[in-house]
C-alpha positions in Angstrom: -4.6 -35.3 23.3 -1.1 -33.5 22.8 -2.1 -30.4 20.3 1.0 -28.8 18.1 0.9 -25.4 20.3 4.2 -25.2 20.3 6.2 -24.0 17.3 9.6 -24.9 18.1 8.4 -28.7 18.7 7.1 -28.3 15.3 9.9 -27.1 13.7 12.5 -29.0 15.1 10.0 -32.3 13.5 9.9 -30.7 10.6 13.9 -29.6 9.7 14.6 -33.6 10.6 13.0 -34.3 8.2 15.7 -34.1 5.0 13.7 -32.9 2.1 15.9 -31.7 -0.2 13.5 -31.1 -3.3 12.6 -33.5 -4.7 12.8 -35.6 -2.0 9.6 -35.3 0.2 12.0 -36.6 3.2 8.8 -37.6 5.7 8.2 -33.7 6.2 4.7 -34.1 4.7 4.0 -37.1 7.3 5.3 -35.3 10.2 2.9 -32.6 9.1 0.0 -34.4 8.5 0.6 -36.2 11.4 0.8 -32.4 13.5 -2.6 -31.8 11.9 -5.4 -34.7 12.0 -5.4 -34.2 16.0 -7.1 -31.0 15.1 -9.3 -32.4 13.1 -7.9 -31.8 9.2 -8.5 -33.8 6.7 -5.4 -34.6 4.9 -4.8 -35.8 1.4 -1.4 -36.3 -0.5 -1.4 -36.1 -3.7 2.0 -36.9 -6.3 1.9 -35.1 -9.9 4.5 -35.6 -13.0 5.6 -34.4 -15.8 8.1 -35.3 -18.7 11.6 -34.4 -17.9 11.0 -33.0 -14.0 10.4 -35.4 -10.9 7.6 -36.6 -9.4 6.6 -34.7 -6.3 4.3 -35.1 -3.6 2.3 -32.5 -2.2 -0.5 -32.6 0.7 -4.2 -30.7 0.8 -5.2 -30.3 4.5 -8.9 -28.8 5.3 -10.4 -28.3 8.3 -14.2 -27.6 7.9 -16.4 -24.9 9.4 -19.1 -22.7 8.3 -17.7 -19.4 7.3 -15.0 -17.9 4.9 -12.4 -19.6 3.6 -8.3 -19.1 4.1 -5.7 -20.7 2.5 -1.9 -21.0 4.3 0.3 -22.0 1.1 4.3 -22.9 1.9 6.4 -25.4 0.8 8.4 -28.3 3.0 11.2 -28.7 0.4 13.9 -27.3 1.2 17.6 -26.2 -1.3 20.7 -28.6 -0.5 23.2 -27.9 2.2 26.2 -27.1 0.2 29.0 -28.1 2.5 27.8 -29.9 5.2 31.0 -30.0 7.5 30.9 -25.5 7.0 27.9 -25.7 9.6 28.3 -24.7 12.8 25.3 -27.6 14.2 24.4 -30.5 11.3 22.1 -29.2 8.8 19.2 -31.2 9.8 19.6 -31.9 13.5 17.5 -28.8 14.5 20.5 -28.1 17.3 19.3 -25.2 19.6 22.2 -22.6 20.5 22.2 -19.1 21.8 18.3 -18.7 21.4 19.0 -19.6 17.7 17.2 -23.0 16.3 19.5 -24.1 13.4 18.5 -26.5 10.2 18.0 -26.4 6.3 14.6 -24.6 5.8 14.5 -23.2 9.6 13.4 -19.9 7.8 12.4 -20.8 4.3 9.8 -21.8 4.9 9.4 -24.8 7.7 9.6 -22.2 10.2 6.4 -20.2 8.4 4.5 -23.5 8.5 5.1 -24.7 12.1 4.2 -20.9 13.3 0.8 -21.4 11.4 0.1 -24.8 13.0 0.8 -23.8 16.3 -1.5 -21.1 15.7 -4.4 -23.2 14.5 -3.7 -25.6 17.4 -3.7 -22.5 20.2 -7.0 -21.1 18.5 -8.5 -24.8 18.5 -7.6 -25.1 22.3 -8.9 -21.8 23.8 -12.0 -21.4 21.4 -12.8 -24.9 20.1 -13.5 -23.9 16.6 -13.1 -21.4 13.6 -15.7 -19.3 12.2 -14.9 -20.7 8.9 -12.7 -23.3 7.1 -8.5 -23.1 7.1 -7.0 -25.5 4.2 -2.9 -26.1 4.2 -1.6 -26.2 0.9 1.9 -27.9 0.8 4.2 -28.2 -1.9 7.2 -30.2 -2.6 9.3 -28.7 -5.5 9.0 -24.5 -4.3 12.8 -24.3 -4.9 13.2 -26.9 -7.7 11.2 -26.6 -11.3 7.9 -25.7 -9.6 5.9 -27.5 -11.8 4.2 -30.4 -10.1 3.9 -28.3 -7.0 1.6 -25.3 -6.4 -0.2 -24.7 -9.7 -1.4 -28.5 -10.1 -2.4 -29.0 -6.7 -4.4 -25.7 -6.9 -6.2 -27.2 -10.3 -6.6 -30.3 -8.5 -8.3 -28.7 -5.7 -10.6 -26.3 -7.5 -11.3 -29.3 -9.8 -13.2 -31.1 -6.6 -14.7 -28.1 -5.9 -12.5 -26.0 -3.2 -12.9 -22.4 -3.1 -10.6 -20.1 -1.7 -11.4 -16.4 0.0 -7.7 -15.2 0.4 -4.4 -17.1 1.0 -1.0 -16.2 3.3 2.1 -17.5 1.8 4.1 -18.3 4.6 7.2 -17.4 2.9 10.3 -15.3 4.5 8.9 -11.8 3.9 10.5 -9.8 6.9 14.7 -8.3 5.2 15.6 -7.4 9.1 13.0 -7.6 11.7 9.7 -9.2 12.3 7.1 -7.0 11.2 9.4 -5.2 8.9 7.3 -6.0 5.3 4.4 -7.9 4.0 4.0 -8.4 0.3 1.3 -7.7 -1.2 2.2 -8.4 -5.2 5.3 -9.0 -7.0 7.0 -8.2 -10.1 6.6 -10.6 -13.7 9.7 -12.2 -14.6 10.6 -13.7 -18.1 13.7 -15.6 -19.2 15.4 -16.0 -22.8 18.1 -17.2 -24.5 19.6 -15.3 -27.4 22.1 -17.0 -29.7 24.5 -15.3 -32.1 25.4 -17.1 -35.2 28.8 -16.5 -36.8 31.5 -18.1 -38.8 34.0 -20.1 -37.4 37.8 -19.2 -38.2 41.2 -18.4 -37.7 41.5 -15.0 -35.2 44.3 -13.8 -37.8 42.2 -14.3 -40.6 39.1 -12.5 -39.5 38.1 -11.7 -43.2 37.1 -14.7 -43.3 35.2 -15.3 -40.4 32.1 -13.4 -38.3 33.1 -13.5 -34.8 29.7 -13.7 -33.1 31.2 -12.1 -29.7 31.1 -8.7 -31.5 27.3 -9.6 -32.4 26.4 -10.8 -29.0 28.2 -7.6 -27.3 25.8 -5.6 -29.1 22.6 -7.3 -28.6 23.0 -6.9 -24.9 24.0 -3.5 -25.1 20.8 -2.8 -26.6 19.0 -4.9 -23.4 20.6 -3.0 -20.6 20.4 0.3 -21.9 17.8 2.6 -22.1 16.1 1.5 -18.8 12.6 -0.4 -19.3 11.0 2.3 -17.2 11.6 4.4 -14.0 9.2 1.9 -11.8 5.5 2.5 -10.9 3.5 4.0 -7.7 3.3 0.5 -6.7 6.2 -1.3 -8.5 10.3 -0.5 -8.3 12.0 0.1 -11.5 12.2 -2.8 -13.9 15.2 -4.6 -14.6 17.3 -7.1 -16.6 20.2 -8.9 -15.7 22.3 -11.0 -18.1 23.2 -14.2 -16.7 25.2 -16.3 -18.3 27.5 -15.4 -21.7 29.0 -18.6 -23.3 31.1 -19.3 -26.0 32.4 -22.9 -25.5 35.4 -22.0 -27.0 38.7 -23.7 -24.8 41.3 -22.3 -28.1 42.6 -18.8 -28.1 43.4 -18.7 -31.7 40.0 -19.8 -33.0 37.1 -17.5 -33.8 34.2 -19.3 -32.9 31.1 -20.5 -34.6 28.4 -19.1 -31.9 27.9 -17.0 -28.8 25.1 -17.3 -26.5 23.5 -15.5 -23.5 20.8 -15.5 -20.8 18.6 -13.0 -19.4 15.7 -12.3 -16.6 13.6 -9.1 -16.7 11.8 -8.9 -13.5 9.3 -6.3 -15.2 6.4 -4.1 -13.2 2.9 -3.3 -14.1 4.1 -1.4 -16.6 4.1 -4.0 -18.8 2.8 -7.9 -19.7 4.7 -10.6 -19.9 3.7 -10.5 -23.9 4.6 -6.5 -23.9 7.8 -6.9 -22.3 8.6 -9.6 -24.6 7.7 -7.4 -27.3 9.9 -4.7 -26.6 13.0 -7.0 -25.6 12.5 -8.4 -29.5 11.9 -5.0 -30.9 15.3 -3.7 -29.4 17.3 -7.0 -30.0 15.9 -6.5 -34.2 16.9 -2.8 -33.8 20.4 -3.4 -32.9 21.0 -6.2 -35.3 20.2 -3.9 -38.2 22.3 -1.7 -37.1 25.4 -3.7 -38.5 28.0 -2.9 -36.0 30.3 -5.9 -36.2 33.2 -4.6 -38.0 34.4 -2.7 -41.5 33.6 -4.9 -44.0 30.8 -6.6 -42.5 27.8 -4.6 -43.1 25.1 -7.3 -43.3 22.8 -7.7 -39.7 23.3 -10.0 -36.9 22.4 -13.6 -37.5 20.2 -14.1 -34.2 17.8 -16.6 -32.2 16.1 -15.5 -29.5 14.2 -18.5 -27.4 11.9 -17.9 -24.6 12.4 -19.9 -21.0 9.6 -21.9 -19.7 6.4 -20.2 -18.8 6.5 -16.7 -17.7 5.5 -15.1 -14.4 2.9 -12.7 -14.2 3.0 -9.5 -12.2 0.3 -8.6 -9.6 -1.5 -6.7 -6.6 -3.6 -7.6 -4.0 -5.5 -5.2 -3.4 -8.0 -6.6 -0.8 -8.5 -4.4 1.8 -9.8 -7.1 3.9 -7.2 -9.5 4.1 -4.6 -6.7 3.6 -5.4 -4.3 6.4 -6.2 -7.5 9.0 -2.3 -9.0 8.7 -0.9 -4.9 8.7 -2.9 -4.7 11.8 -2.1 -8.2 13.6 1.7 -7.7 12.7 1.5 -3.8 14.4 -0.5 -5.3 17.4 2.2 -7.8 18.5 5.1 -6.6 17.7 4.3 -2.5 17.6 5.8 -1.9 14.3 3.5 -1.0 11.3 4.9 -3.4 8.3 5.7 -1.9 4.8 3.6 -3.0 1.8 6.0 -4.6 -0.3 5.7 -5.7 -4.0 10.0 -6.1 -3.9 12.0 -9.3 -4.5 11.6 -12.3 -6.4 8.8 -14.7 -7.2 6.9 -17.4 -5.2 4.4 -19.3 -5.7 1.8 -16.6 -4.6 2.1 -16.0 -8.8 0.0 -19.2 -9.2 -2.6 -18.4 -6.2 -3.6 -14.7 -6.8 -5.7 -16.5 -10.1 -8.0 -18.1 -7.7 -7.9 -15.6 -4.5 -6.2 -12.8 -3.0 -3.0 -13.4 -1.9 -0.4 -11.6 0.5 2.9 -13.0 2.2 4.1 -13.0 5.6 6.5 -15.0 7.3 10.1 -15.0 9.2 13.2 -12.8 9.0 15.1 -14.0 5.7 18.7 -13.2 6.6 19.7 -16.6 6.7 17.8 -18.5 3.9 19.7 -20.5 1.6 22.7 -19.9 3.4 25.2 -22.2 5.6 24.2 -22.2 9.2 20.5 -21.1 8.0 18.8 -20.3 11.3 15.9 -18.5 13.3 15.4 -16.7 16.1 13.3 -19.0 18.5 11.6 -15.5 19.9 10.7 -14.7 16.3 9.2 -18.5 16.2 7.0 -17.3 19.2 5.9 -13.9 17.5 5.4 -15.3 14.6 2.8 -17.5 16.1 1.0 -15.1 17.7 0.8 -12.8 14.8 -0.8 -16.0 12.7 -3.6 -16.4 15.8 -3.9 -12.8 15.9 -4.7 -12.9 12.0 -7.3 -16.1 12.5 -9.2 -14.6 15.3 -9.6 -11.4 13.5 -10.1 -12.5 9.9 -12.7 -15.1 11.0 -14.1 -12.9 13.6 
């Protein structure tokens, strides 16, 4: 029986495999397919939800007595932009100069054939795990991520699976291998704020309330004073507008509204509901302060509309799981990783509310980018720093 030892077999499978999210793009079969020689169980399981795409994900288990770990990715993968830029077609997983290249090669199909390999090498040389390794594969990671990670993980604990701690197999490493593991990230909330004026003629503006003016000083108030100077375990934290837009095409016209977007990626100096809190205390500050013009003394005439659901902060603090992975990563590759709570969000956000939860995976130079590619020596190390994780973990 032919095992998945090797990971760049089982990533060059998995990049041929087009799945752009939604699209599951026969990545989940190839993957299912990789694991029921070593004896998962494999489930796939399609959720929706008004106004977002169905999207199928896949539970694999493979039973033993013992603690529990979860390895959480994701197969979809973000669109190739221009497809004639690349130097090897997207999803041919061409090999060139010790480089393996292909939409998701890093983020995150790479993570996920490392880990099977890892299994599959453990399975061969000691014929079982002192415990139980589930796969939990999502489908919409970079799309809405909402019939993804945080519905299969209800589904799960619904039939009764519990979790001991979790590796997200996501691109953790910003230059070398062993550079960084996370171990929590920062909340994030989103919001509209919309200025209401009164349309008119720009040489009449007596008779009009340009909402630009309005909108200028709203944001003002956002970016300035900072939120906070950071945390011991959190970086400073910060909100970026986004977007301003007007809709306005005429140069002579005042217009009726103004509208723009923020993100706060906020530390554990705050909630989600106390960060939200303070950004509509400073937005009702500054609208009272009625800054528009001479002559127009009354307050800003403003919405402010929360995005979707926010993103909690967090830290893992298992000392367990934690000081295992720092100690596999410095064992192979002889450099002691950072504890990290920089960057963005993943889906870790939904699976620290059922177990502790770190992330570990590939060098993230190239992710999202044209000619998105991996180092086939880093697919190797990688591998051995999973095995080196299973053997101590379990042992």
């Amino acid at each position: 029986m032919n095992l998945p030892v090797d990971p760049i077999e089982n990533l060059a499978t998995l990049i041929r495999c087009p799945s752009v999210t939604p699209a599951e793009g026969g990545a989940l079969t190839a993957l299912s397919a990789m694991l029921q020689p070593l004896g998962f169980s494999t489930e796939r399981v399609t959720f929706t939800d008004s106004g977002t795409p169905d999207i199928e994900n896949l539970y694999a288990r493979l039973s033993g007595n013992g603690p529990h770990l979860m390895f959480a990715g994701h197969t979809d993968v973000v669109p190739v932009g221009d497809g004639a830029a690349w130097t090897h077609p997207p999803f041919s997983a061409e090999i060139s100069n010790g480089f393996m290249y292909g939409r998701g090669a890093v983020d995150m199909k790479g993570g996920i054939a490392c880990f099977v390999a890892a299994v599959a090498r453990h399975v061969a040389e000691k014929g079982s795990l002192k415990g139980s390794v589930s796969l939990l594969i999502t489908g919409d990671e970079e799309g809405p991520a909402v019939n993804g990670t945080i519905k299969l993980l209800e589904w799960a604990a619904q039939r009764g699976e519990k979790w001991d701690a979790s590796i997200v197999g996501e691109p953790t490493n910003p230059n070398v291998l062993g550079d960084m593991i996370k171990i929590g990230r920062r909340g994030s909330v989103s919001g509209d704020i919309v200025v209401n004026g009164r349309q008119g003629h720009v040489a009449y503006p007596h008779l009009a309330d340009n909402p630009v003016r309005g909108l200028v000083t709203l944001v003002d108030s956002l970016l300035d004073p900072p939120f906070d100077e950071g945390s011991a375990d959190f970086q400073p934290s910060n909100l970026e507008v986004t977007t301003i837009d007007v809709d306005n095409a005429a140069t002579n016209v005042i217009p009726a509204k103004a509208k723009a977007t923020f993100n706060i990626r906020f530390n554990d100096n705050w909630t989600a509901e106390t960060v939200q809190a303070e950004i509509h205390n400073r937005l009702d500050r500054a609208a009272a302060r009625k800054r528009l013009r001479k002559g127009k003394e009354e307050p800003i005439d403003y919405e402010l509309t929360w995005r979707d659901r926010p993103s909690h902060v967090f830290l893992t603090r298992d000392e367990k799981l934690v000081n295992t992975l720092s100690s596999s990563v410095e064992a192979v590759t002889g450099r002691k990783p950072a504890l990290s709570t920089s960057g963005g969000t993943s889906d870790a956000r939904f699976i620290k509310d059922y177990c502790p939860v770190v992330e570990f995976g590939l060098v993230g130079q190239t992710m999202h980018m044209v000619d998105e590619r991996v180092a086939l020596e880093d697919l190797e190390t990688l591998t051995q720093i999973y095995q080196r994780f299973l053997e101590d973990w379990f042992g």
